[in-house]
mmCIF file of the N, C-alpha and C atoms, coordinates in Angstrom:
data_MODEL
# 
_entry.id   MODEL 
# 
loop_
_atom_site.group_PDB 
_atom_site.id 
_atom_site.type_symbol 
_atom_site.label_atom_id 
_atom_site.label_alt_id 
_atom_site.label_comp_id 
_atom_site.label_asym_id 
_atom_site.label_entity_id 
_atom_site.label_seq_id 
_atom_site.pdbx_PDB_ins_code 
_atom_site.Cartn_x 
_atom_site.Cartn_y 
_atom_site.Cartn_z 
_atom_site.occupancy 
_atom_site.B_iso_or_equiv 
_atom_site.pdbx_formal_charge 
_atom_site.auth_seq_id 
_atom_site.auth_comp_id 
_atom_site.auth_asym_id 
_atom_site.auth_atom_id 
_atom_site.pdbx_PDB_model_num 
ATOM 1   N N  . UNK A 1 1  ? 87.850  119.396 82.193  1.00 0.00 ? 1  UNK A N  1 
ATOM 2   C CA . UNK A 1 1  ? 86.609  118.761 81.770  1.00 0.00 ? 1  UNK A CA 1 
ATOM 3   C C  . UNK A 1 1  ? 85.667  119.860 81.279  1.00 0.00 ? 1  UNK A C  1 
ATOM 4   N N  . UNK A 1 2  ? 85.128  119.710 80.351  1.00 0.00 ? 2  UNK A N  1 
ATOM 5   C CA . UNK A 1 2  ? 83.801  120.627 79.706  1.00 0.00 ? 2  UNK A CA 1 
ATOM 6   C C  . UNK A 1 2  ? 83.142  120.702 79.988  1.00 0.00 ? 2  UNK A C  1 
ATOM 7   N N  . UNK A 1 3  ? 82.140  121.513 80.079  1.00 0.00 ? 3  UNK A N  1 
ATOM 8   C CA . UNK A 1 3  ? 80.722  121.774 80.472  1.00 0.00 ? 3  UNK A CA 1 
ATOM 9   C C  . UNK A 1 3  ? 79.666  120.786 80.380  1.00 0.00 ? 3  UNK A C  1 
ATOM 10  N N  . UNK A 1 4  ? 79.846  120.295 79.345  1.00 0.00 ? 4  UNK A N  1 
ATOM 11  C CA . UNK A 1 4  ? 78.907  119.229 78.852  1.00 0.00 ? 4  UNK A CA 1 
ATOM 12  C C  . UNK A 1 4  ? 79.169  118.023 79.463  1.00 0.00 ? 4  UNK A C  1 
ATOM 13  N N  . UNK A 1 5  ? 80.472  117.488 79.823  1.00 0.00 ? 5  UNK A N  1 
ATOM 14  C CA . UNK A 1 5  ? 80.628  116.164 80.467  1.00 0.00 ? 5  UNK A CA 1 
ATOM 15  C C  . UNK A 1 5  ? 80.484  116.391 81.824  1.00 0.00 ? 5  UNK A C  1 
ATOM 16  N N  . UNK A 1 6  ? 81.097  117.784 82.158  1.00 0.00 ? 6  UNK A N  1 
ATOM 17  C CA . UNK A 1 6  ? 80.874  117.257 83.747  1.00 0.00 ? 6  UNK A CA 1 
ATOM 18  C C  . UNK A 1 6  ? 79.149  117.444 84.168  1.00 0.00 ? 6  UNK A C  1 
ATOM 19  N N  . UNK A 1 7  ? 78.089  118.081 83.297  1.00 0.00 ? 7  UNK A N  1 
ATOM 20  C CA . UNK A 1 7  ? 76.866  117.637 83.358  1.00 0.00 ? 7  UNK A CA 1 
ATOM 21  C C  . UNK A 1 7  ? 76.537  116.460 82.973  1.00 0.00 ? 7  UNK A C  1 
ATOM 22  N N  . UNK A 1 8  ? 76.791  115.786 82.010  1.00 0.00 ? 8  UNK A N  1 
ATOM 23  C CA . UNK A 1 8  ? 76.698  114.442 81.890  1.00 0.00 ? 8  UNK A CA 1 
ATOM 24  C C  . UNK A 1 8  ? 77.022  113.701 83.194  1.00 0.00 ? 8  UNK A C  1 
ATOM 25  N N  . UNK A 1 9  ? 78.204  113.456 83.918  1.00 0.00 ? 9  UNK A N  1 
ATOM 26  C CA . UNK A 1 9  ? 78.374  113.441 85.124  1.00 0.00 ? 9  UNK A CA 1 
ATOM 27  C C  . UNK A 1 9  ? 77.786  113.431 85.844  1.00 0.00 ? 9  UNK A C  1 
ATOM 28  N N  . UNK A 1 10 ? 77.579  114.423 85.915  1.00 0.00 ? 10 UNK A N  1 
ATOM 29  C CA . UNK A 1 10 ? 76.453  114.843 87.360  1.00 0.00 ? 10 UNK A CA 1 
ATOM 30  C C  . UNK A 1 10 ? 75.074  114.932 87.172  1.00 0.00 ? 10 UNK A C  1 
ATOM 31  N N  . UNK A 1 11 ? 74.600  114.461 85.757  1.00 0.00 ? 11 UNK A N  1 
ATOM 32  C CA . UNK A 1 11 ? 73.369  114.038 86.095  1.00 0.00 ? 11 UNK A CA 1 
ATOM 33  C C  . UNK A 1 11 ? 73.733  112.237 85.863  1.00 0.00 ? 11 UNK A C  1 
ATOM 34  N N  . UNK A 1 12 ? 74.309  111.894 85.212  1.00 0.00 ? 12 UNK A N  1 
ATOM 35  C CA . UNK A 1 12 ? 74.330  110.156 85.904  1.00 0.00 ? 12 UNK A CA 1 
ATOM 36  C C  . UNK A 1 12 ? 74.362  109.830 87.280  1.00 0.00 ? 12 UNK A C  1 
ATOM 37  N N  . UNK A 1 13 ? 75.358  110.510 88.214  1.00 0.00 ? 13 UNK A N  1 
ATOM 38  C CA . UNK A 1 13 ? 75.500  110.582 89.778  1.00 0.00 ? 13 UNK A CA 1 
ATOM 39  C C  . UNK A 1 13 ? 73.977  110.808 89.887  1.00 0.00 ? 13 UNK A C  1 
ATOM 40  N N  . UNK A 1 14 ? 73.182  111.949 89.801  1.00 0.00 ? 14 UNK A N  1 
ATOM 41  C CA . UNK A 1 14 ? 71.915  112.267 90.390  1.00 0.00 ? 14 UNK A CA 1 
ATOM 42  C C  . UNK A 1 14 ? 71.049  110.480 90.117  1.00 0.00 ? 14 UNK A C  1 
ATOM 43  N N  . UNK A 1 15 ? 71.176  110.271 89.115  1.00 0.00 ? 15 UNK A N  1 
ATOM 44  C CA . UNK A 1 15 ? 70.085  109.122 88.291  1.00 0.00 ? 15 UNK A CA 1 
ATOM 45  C C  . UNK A 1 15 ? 70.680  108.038 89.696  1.00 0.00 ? 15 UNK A C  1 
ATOM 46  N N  . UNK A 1 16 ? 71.908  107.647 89.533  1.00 0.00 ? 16 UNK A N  1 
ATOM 47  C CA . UNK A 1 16 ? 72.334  106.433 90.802  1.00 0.00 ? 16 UNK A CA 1 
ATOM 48  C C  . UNK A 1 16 ? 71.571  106.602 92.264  1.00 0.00 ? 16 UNK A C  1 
ATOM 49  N N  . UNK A 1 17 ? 71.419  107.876 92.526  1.00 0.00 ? 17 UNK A N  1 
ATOM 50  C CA . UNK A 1 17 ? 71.285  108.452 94.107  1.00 0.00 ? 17 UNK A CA 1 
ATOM 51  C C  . UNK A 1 17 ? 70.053  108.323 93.651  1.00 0.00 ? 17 UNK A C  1 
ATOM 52  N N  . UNK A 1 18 ? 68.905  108.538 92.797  1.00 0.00 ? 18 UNK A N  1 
ATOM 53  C CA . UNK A 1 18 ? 67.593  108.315 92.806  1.00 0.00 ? 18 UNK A CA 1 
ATOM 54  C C  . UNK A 1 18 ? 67.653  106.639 92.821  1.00 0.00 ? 18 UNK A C  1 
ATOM 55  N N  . UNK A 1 19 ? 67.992  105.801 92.600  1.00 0.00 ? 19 UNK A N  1 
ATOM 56  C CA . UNK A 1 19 ? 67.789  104.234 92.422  1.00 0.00 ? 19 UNK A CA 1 
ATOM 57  C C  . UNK A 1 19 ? 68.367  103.880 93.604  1.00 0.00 ? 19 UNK A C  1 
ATOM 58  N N  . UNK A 1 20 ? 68.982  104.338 94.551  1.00 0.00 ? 20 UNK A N  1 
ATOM 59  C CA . UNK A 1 20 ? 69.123  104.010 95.790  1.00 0.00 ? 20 UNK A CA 1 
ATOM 60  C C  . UNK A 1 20 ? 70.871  103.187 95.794  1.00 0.00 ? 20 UNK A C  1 
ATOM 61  N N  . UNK A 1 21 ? 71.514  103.939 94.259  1.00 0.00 ? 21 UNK A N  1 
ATOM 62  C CA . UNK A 1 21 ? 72.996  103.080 94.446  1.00 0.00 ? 21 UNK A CA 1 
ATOM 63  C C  . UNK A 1 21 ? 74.099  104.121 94.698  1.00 0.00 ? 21 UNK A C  1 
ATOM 64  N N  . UNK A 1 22 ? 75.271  103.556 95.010  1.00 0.00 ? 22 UNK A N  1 
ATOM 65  C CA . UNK A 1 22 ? 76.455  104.466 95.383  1.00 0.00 ? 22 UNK A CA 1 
ATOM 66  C C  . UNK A 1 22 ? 76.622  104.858 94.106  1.00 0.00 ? 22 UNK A C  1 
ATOM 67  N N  . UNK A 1 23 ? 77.270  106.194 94.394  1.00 0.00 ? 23 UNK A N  1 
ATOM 68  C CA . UNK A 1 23 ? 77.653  107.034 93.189  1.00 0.00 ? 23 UNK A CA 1 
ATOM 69  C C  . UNK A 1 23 ? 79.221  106.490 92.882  1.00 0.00 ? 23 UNK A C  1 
ATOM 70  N N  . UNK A 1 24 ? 79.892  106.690 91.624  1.00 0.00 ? 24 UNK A N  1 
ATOM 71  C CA . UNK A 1 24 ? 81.166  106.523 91.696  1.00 0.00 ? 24 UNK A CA 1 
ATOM 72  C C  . UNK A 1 24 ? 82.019  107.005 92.965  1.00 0.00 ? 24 UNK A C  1 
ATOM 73  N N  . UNK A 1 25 ? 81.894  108.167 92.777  1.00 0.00 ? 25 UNK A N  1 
ATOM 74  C CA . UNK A 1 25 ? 82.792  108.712 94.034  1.00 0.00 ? 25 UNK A CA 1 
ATOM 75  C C  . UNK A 1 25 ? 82.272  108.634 95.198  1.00 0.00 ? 25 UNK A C  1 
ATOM 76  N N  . UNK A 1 26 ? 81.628  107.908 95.409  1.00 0.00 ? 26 UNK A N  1 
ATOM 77  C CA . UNK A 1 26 ? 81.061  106.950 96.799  1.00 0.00 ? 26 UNK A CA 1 
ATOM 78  C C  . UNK A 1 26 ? 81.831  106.043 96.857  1.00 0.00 ? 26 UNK A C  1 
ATOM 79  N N  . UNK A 1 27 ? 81.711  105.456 95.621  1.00 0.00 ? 27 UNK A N  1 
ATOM 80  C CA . UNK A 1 27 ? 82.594  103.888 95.483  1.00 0.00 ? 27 UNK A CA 1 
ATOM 81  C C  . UNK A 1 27 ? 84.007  104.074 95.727  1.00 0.00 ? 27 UNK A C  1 
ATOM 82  N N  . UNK A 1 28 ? 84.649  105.123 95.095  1.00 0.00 ? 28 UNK A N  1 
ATOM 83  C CA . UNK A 1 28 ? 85.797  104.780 95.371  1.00 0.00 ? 28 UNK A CA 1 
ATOM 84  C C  . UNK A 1 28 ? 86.217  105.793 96.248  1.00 0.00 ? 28 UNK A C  1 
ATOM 85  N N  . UNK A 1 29 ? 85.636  106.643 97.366  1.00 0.00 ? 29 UNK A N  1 
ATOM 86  C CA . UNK A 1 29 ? 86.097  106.943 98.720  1.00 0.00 ? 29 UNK A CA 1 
ATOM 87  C C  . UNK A 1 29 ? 85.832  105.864 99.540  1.00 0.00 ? 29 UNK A C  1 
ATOM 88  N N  . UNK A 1 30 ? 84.462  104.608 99.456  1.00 0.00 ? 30 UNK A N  1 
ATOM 89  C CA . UNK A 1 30 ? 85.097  103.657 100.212 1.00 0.00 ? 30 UNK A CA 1 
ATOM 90  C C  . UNK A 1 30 ? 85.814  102.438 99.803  1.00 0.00 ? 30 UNK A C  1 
ATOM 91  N N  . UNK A 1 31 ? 86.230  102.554 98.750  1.00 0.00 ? 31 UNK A N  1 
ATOM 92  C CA . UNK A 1 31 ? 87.441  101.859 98.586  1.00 0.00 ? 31 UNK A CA 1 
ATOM 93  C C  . UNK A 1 31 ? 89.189  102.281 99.051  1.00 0.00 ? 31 UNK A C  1 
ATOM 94  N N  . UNK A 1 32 ? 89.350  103.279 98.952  1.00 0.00 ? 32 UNK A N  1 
ATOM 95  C CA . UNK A 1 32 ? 90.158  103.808 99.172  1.00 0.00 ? 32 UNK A CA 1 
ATOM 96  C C  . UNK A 1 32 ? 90.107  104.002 100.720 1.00 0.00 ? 32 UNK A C  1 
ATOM 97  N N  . UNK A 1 33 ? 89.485  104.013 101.286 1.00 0.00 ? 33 UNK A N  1 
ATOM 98  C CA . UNK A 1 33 ? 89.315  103.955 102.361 1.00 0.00 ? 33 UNK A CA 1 
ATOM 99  C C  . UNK A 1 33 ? 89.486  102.475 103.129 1.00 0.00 ? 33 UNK A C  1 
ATOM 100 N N  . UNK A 1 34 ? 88.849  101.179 102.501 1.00 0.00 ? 34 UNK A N  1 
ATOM 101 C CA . UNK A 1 34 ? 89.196  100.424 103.227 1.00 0.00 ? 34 UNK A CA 1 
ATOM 102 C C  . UNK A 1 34 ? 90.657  99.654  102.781 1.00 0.00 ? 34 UNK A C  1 
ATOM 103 N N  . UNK A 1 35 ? 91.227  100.378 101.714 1.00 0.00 ? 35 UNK A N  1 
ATOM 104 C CA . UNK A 1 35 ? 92.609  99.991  101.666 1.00 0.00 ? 35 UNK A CA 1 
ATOM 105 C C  . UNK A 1 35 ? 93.429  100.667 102.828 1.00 0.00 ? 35 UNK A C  1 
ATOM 106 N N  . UNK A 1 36 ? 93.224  102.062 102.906 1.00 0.00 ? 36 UNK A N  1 
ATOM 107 C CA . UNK A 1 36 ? 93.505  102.572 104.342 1.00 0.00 ? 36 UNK A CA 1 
ATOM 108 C C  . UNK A 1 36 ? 93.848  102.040 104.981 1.00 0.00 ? 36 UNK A C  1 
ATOM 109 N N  . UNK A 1 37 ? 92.531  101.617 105.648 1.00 0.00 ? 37 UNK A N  1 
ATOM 110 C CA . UNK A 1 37 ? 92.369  101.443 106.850 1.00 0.00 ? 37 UNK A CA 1 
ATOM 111 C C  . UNK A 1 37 ? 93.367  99.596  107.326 1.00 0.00 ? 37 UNK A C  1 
ATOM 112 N N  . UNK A 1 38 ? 93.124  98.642  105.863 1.00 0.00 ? 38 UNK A N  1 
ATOM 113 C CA . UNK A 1 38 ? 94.190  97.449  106.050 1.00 0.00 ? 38 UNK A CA 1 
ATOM 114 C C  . UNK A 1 38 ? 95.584  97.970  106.185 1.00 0.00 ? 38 UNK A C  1 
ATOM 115 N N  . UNK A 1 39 ? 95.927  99.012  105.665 1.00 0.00 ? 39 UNK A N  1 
ATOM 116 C CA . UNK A 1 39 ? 97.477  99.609  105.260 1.00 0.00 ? 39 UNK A CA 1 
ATOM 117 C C  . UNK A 1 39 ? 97.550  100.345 106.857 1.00 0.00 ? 39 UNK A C  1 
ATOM 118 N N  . UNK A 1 40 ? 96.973  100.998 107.356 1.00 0.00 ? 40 UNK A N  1 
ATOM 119 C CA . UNK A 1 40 ? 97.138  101.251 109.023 1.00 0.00 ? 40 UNK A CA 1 
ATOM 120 C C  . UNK A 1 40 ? 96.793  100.539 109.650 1.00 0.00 ? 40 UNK A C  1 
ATOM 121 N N  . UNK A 1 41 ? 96.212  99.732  110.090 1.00 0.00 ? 41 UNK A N  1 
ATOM 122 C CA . UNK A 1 41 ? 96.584  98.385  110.825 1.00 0.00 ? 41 UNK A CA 1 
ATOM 123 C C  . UNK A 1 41 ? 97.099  97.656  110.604 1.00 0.00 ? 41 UNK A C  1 
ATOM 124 N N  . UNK A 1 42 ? 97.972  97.357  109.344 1.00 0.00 ? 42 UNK A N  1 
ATOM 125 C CA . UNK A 1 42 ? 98.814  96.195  109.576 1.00 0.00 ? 42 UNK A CA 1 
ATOM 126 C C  . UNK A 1 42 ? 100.231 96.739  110.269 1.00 0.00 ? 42 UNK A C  1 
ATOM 127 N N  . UNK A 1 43 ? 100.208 98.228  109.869 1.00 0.00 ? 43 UNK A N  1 
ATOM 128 C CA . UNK A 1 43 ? 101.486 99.608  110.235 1.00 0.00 ? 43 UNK A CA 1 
ATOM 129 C C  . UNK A 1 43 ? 101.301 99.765  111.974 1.00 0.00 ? 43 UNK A C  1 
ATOM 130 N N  . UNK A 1 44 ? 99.938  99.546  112.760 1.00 0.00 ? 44 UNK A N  1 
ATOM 131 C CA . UNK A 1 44 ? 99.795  99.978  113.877 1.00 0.00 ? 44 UNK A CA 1 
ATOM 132 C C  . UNK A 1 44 ? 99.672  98.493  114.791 1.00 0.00 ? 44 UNK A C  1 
ATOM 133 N N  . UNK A 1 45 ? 99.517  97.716  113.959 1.00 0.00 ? 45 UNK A N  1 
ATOM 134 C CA . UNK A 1 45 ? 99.726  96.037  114.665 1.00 0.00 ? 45 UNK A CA 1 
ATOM 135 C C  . UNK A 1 45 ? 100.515 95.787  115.814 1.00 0.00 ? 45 UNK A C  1 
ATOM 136 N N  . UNK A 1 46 ? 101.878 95.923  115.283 1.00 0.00 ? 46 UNK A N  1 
ATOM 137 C CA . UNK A 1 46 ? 103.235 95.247  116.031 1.00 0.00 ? 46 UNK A CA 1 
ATOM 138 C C  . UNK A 1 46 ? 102.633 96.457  117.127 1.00 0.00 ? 46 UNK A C  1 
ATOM 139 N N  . UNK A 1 47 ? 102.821 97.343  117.257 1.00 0.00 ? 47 UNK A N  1 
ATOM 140 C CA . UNK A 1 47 ? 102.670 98.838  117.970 1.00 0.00 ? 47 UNK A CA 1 
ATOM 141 C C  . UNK A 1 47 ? 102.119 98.301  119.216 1.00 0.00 ? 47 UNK A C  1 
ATOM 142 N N  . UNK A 1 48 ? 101.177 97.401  118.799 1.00 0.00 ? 48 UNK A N  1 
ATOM 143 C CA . UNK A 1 48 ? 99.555  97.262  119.749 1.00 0.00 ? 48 UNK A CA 1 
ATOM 144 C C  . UNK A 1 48 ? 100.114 95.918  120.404 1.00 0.00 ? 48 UNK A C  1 
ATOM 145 N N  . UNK A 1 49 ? 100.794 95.300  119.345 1.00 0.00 ? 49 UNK A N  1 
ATOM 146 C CA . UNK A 1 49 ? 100.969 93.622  119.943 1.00 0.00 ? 49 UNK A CA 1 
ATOM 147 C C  . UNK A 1 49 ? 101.935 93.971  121.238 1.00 0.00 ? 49 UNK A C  1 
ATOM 148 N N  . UNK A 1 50 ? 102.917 95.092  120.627 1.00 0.00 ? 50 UNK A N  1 
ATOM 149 C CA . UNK A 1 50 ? 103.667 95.376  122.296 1.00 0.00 ? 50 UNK A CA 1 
ATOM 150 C C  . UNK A 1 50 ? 103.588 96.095  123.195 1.00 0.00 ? 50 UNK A C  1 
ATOM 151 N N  . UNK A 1 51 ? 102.190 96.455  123.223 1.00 0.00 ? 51 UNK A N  1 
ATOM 152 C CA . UNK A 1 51 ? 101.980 97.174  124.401 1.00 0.00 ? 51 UNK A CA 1 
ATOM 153 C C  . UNK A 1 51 ? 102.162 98.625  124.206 1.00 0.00 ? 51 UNK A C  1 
ATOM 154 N N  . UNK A 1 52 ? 102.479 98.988  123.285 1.00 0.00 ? 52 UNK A N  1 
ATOM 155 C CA . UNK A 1 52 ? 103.119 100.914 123.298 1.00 0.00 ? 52 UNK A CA 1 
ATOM 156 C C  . UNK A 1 52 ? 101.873 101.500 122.653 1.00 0.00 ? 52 UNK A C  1 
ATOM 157 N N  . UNK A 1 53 ? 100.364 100.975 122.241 1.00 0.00 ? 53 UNK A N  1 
ATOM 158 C CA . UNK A 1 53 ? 99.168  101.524 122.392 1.00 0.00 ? 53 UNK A CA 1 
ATOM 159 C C  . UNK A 1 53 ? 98.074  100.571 122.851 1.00 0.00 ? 53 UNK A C  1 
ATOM 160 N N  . UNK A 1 54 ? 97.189  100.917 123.450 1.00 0.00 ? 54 UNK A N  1 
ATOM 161 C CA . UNK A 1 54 ? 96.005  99.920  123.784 1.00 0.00 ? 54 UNK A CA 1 
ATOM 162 C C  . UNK A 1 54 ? 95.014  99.661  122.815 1.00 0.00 ? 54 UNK A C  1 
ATOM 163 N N  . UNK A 1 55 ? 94.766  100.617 121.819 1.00 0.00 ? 55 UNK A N  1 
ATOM 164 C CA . UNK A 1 55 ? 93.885  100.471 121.077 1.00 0.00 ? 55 UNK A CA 1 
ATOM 165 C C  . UNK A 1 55 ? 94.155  101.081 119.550 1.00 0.00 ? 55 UNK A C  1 
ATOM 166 N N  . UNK A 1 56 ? 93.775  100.761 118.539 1.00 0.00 ? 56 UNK A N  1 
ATOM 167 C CA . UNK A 1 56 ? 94.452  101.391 117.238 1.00 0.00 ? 56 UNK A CA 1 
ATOM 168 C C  . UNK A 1 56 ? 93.837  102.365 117.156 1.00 0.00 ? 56 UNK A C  1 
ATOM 169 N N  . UNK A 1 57 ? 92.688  102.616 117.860 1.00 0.00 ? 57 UNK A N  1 
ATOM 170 C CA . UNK A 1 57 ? 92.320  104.370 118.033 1.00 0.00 ? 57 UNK A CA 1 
ATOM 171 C C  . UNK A 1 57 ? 93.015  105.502 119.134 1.00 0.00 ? 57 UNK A C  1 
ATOM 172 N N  . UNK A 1 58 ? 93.578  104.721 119.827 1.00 0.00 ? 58 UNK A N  1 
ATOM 173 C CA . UNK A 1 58 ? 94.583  105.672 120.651 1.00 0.00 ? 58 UNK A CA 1 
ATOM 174 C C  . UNK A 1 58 ? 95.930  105.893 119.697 1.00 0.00 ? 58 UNK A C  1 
ATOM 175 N N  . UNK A 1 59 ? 96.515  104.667 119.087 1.00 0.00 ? 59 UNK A N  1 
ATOM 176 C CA . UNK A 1 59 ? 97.397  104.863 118.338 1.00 0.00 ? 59 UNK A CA 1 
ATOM 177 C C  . UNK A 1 59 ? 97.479  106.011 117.526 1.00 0.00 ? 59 UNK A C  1 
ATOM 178 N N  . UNK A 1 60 ? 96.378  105.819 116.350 1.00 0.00 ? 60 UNK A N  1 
ATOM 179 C CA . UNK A 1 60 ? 96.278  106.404 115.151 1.00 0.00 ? 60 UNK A CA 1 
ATOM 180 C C  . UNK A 1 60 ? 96.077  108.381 115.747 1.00 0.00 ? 60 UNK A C  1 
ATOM 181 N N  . UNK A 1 61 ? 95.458  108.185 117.327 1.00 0.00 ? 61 UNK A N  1 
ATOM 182 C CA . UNK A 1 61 ? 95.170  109.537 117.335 1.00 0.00 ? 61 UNK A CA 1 
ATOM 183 C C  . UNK A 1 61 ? 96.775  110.051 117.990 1.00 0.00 ? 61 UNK A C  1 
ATOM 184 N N  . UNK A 1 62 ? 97.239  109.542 118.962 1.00 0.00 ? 62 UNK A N  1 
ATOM 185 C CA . UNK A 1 62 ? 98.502  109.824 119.166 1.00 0.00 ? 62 UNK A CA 1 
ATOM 186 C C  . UNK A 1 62 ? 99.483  109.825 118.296 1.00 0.00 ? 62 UNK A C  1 
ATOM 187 N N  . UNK A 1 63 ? 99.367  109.492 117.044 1.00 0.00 ? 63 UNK A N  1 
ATOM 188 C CA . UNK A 1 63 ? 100.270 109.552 116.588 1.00 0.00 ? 63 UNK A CA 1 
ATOM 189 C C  . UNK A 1 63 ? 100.190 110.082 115.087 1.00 0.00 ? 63 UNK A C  1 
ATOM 190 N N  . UNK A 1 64 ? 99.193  110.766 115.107 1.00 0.00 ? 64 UNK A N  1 
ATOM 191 C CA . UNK A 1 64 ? 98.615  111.905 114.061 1.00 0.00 ? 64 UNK A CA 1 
ATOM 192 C C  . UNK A 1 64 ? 98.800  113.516 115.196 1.00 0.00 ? 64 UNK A C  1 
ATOM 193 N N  . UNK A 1 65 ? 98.698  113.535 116.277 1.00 0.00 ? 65 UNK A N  1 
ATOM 194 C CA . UNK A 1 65 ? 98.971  114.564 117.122 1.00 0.00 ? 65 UNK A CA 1 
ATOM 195 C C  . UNK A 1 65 ? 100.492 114.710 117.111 1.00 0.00 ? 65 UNK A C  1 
ATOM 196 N N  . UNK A 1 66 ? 100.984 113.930 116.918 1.00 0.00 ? 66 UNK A N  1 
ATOM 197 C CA . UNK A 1 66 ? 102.587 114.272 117.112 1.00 0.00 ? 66 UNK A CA 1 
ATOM 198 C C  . UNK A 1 66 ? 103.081 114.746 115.481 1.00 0.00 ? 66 UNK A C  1 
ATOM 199 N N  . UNK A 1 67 ? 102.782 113.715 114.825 1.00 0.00 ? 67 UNK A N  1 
ATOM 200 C CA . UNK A 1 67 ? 103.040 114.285 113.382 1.00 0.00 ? 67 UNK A CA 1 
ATOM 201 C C  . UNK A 1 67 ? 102.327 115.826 113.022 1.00 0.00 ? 67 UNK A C  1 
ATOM 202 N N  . UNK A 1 68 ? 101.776 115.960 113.571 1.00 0.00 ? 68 UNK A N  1 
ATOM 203 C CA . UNK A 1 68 ? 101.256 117.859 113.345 1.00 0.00 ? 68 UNK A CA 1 
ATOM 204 C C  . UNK A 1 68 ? 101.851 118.636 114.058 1.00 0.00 ? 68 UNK A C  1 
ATOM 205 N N  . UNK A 1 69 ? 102.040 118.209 114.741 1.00 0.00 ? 69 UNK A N  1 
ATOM 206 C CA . UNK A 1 69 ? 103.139 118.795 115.990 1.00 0.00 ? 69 UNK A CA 1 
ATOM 207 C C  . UNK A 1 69 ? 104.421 119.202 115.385 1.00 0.00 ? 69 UNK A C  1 
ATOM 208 N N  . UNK A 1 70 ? 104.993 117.851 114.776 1.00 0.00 ? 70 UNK A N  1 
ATOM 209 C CA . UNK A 1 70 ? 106.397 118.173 114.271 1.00 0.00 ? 70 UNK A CA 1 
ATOM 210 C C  . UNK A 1 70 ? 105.946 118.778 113.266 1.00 0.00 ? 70 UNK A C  1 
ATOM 211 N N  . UNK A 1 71 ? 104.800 119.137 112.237 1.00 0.00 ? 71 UNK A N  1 
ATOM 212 C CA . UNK A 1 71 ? 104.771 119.701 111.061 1.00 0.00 ? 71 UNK A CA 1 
ATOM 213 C C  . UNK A 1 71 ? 104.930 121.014 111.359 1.00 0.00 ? 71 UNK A C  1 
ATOM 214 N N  . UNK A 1 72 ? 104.546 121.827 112.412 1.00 0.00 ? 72 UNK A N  1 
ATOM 215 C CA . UNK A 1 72 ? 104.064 123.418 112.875 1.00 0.00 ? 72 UNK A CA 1 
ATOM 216 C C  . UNK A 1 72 ? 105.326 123.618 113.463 1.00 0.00 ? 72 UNK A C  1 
ATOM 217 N N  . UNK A 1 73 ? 106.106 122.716 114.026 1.00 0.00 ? 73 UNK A N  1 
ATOM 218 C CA . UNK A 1 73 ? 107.553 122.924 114.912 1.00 0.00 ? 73 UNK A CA 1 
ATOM 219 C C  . UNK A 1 73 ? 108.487 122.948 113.641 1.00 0.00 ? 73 UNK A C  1 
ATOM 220 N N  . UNK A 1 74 ? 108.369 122.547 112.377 1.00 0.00 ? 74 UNK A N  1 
ATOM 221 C CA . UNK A 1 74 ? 109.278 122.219 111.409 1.00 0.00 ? 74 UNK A CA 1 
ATOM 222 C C  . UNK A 1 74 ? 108.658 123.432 110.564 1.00 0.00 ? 74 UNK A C  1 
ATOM 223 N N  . UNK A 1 75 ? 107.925 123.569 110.238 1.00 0.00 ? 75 UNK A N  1 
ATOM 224 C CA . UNK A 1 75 ? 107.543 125.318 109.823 1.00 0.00 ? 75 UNK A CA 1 
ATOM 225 C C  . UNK A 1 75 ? 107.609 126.782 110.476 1.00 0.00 ? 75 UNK A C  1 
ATOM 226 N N  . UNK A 1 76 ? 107.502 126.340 111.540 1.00 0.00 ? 76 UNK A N  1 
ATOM 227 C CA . UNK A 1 76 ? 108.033 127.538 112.289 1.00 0.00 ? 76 UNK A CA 1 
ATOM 228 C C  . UNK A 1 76 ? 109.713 128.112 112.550 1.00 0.00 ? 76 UNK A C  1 
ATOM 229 N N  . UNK A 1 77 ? 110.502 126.923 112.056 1.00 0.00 ? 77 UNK A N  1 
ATOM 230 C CA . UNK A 1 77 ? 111.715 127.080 111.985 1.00 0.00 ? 77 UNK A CA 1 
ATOM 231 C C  . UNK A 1 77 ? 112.381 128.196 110.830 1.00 0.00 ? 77 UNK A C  1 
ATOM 232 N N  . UNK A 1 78 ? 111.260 127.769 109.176 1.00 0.00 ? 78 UNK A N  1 
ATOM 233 C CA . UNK A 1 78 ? 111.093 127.861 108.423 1.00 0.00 ? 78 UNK A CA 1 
ATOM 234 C C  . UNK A 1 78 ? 111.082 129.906 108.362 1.00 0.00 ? 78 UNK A C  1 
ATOM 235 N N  . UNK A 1 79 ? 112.130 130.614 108.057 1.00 0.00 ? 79 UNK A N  1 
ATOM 236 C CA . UNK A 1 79 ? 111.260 132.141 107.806 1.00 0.00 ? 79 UNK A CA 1 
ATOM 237 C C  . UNK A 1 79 ? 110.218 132.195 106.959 1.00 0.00 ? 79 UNK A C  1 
ATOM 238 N N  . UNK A 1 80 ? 109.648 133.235 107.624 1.00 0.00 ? 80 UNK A N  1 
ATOM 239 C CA . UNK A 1 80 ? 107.849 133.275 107.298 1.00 0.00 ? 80 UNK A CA 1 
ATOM 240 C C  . UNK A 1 80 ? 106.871 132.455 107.141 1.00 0.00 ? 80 UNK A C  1 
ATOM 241 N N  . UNK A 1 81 ? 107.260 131.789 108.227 1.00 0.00 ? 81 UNK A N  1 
ATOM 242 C CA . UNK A 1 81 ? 106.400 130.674 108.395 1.00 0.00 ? 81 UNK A CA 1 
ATOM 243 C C  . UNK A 1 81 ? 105.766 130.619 109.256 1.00 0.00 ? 81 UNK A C  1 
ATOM 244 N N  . UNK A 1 82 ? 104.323 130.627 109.550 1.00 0.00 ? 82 UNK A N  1 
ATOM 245 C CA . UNK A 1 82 ? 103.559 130.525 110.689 1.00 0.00 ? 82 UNK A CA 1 
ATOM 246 C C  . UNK A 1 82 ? 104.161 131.203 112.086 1.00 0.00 ? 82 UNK A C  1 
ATOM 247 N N  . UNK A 1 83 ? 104.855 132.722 111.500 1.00 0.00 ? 83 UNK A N  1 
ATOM 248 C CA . UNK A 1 83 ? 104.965 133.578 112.487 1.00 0.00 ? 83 UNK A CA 1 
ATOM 249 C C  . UNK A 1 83 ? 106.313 133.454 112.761 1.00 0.00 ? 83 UNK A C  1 
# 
């Protein structure tokens, strides 16, 4: 992008935030976001319906702790990798 558009840009963003509206990239981090968030709960549902989390915030955190887990255990296997 050029100089000139991404000022164009970013002074339209400024003009929205003075009128009190979401900026584009307001808009579509919470859009993208509440597609998310339907796309992990419908994924953490069954999970919850049987009992193997109590809450989709225990879920989502248990089971973002394990996936990093295996990421650093699966790189470390890796030569020169995180030591």
């Amino acid at each position: 992008m050029d100089e000139q558009r991404a000022w164009v840009y970013t002074t339209r963003e400024d003009k929205e935030e003075e009128n009190g509206e979401r900026t584009r990239g307001e808009r579509m981090v919470g859009e993208v976001t509440e597609r998310m968030s339907a796309t992990i709960s419908a994924a953490i549902e069954p999970l919850i319906r049987k009992k193997i989390f109590n809450t989709e915030e225990e879920a989502i955190r248990v089971l973002t702790r394990e996936y990093i887990l295996r990421q650093i255990s699966a790189l470390r296997r890796k030569p020169g990798r995180l030591g």
